[in-house]
C-alpha positions, -999 to +999 in steps of 0.1 A: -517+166+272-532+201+263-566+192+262-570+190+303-557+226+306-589+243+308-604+272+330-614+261+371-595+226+365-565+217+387-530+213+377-507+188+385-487+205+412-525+212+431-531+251+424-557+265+405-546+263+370-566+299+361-567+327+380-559+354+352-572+352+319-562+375+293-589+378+261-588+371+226-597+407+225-570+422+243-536+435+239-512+449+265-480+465+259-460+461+290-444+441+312-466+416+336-461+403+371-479+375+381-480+342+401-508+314+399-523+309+367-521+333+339-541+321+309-536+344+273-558+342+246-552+377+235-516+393+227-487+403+255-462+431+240-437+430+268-422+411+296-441+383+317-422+374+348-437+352+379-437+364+413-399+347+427-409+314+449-446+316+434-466+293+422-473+297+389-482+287+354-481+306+319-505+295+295-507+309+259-539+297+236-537+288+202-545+321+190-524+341+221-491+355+216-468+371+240-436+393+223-412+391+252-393+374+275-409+350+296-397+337+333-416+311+349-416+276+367-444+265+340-450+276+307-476+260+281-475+274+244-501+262+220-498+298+201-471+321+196-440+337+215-411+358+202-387+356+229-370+337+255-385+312+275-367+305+310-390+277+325-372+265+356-394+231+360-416+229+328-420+237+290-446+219+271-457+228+230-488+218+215-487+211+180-492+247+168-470+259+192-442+287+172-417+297+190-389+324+182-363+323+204-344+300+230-361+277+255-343+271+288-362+248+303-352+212+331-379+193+316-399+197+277-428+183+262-432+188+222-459+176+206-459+166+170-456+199+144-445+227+174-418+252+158-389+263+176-368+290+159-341+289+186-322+268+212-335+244+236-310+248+265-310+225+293-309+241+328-283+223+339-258+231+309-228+249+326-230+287+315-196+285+299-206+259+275-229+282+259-208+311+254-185+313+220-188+331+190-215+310+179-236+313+209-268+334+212-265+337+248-230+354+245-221+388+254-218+413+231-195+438+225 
């Protein structure tokens, strides 16, 4: 599942699953724009948003982490996020995936031993079902 993922190798939907890659060595605070694939083995303090209509695919390493939202059609965590994930046609975890915050996603993979501290949230769930006093997608006031 995670093992195929690597750097030059092509994804499922045909596109070049690497065309950014982000170091173990590297940190950047602030928000990223991006479409293709963006690979992180270093750490994301910020925002990562694809491109609208892009292709693209958001992979964080075991030992990357992004603090931030996250908006994309694909996302693959096998490290760590703290924020929400809005996938609009994939999420898969690897086992050490840890994840801190809620995952709207239309299709998830979890492997065996992936945290999530959060909601998993199904795209099509009406907007009013998750609003209440319970919700952590309500308004506040």
């Amino acid at each position: 599942m995670f093992g195929d993922k690597g750097k030059g190798k092509v994804s499922r939907n045909g596109t070049n699953s690497v065309e950014t890659l982000i170091g173990p060595r590297v940190v950047i605070r602030g928000d990223i724009s991006f479409s293709g694939g963006l690979y992180v083995e270093g750490k994301i303090i910020g925002k990562v948003v694809a491109d609208e209509g892009a292709a693209a695919v958001l992979t964080v390493a075991a030992l990357g982490s992004v603090e931030g939202e996250v908006h994309a059609p694909v996302v693959v965590i096998a490290g760590q996020l703290h924020g929400d994930v809005h996938a609009s046609e994939r999420v898969e975890l690897a086992a050490n995936a840890r994840v801190q915050g809620n995952i709207f996603y239309k299709v998830v993979e979890m492997a065996a031993g992936s945290m999530i501290t959060g909601r998993l949230i199904h795209a099509d769930v009406p907007m009013a079902q998750l609003t209440g006093p319970d919700s952590p997608v309500a308004a506040s006031p």
